[in-house]
C-alpha positions in Angstrom: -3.0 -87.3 -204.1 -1.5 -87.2 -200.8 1.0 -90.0 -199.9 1.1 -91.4 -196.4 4.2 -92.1 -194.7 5.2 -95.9 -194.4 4.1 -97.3 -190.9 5.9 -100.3 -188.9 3.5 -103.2 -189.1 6.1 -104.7 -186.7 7.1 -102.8 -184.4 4.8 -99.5 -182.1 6.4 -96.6 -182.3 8.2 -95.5 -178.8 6.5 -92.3 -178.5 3.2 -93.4 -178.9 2.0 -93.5 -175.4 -1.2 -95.3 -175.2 -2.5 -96.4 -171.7 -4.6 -99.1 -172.7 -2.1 -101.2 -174.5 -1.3 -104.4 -173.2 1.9 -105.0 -171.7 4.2 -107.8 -172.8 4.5 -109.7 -169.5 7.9 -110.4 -168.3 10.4 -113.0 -169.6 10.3 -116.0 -167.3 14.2 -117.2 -166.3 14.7 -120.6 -168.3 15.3 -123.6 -166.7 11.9 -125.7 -166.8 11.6 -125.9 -163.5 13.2 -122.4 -162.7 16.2 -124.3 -161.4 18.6 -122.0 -163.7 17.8 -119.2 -160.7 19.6 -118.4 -157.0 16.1 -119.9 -155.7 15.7 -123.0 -157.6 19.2 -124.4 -156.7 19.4 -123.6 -153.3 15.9 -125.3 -153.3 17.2 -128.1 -155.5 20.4 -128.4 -152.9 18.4 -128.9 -149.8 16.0 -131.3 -151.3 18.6 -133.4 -152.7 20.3 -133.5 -148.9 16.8 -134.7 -147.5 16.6 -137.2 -150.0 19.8 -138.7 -149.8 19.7 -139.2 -146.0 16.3 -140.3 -145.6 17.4 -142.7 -148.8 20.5 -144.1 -147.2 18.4 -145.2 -143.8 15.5 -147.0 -145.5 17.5 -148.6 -148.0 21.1 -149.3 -145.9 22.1 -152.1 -148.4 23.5 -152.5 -152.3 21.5 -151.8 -154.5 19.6 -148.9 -153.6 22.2 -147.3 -151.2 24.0 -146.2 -154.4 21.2 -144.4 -155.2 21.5 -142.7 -152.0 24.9 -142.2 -153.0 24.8 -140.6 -156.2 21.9 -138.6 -154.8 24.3 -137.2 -152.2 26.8 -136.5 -154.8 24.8 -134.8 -157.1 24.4 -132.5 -154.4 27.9 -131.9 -153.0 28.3 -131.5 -156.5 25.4 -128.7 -157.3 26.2 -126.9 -153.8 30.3 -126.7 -154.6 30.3 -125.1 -158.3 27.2 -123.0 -157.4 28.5 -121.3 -154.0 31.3 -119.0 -155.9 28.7 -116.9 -157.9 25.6 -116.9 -155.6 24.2 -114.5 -154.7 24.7 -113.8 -151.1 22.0 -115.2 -149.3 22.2 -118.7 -151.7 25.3 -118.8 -150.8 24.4 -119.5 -147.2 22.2 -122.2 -148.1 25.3 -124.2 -150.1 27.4 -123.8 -147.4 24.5 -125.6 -145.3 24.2 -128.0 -147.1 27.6 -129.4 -147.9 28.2 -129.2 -144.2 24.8 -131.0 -143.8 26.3 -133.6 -146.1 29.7 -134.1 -145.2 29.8 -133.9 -141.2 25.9 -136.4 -141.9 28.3 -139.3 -144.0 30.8 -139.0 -141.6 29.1 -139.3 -138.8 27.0 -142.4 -140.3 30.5 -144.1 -141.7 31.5 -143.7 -137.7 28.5 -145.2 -136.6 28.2 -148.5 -139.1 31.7 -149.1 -137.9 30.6 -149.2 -134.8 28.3 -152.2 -135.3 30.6 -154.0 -136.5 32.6 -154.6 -132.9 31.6 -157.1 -131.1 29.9 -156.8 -127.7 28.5 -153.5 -129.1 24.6 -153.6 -129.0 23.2 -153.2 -132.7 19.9 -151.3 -131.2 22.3 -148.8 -129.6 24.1 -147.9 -133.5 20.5 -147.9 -134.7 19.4 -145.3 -132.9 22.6 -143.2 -133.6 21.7 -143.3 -137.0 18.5 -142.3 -136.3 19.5 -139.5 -134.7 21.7 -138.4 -137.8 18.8 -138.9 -139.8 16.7 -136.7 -137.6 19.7 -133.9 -137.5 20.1 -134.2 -141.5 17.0 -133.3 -142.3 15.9 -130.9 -139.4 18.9 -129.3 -141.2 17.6 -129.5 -145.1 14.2 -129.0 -143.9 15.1 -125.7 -142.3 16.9 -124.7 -144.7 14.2 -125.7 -147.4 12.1 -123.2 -146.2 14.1 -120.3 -145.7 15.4 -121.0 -149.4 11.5 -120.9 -150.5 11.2 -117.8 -149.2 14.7 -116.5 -150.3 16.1 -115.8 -147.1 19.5 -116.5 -145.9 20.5 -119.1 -143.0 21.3 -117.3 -140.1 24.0 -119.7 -139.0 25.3 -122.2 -141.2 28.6 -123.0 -139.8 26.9 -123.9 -136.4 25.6 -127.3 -135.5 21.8 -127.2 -136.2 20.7 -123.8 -138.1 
């Protein structure tokens, strides 16, 4: 009586080459949303800049302009501690966006001031923030998009893109 040798019931062997055997598809990057990758947080930065801006114009009062707030902070706070270990072209997109974010506040802090002096007309700081709005998220918007499809901001130290 012949006695056969003991087989893996595991584990294929790695020299058997068969072509037809399925392959084991690739592990997906963790992260739910697949905001544990370069992509998904440079994503994740840009839409938390458009959301903070566009929240802070429709809701300008307490309540809901913390919200704005801590929106806007949450993303400083994403775009600061991810922009050391990027990769290179992520990297562009968090220095986008806390510029977006910072010289954007500023520049809205400067213009509610502003409506505060007397003689100044009100429709005139309106518009102003307006325009910040505009500028804010023709930034995050443009830079959305070129994180989507993973390429880097040509110039994100200048004034638009």
């Amino acid at each position: 009586m012949r006695r056969r040798a003991p087989v893996d019931q595991g584990m294929a062997r790695p020299d058997n080459v068969t072509p037809f055997r399925p392959r084991r598809p690739p592990p997906r990057p963790s992260g739910g949303l697949g905001l544990a990758t370069h992509r998904g947080k440079a994503v994740l930065v840009h839409l938390l800049t458009l959301i903070s801006f566009v929240a802070s114009f429709f809701f300008p009062a307490p309540p809901w302009s913390y919200l704005a707030l801590a929106v806007g902070v949450a993303g400083l706070a994403i775009a600061a501690s991810n922009r050391a270990e990027a990769m290179p072209w992520a990297r562009t997109h968090h220095e986008l966006a806390l510029r977006t974010i910072v010289i954007g506040v500023a520049a809205s802090m400067l213009l509610s001031i502003l409506g505060f002096i007397p003689g100044f007309p009100a429709i005139w700081a309106f518009y102003a923030r307006l325009a910040v709005l505009a500028w804010a998220s023709l930034r995050a918007l443009i830079g959305l998009v070129l994180a989507i499809l993973r390429k880097p901001v040509p110039n994100p130290t200048g004034p638009l893109v």
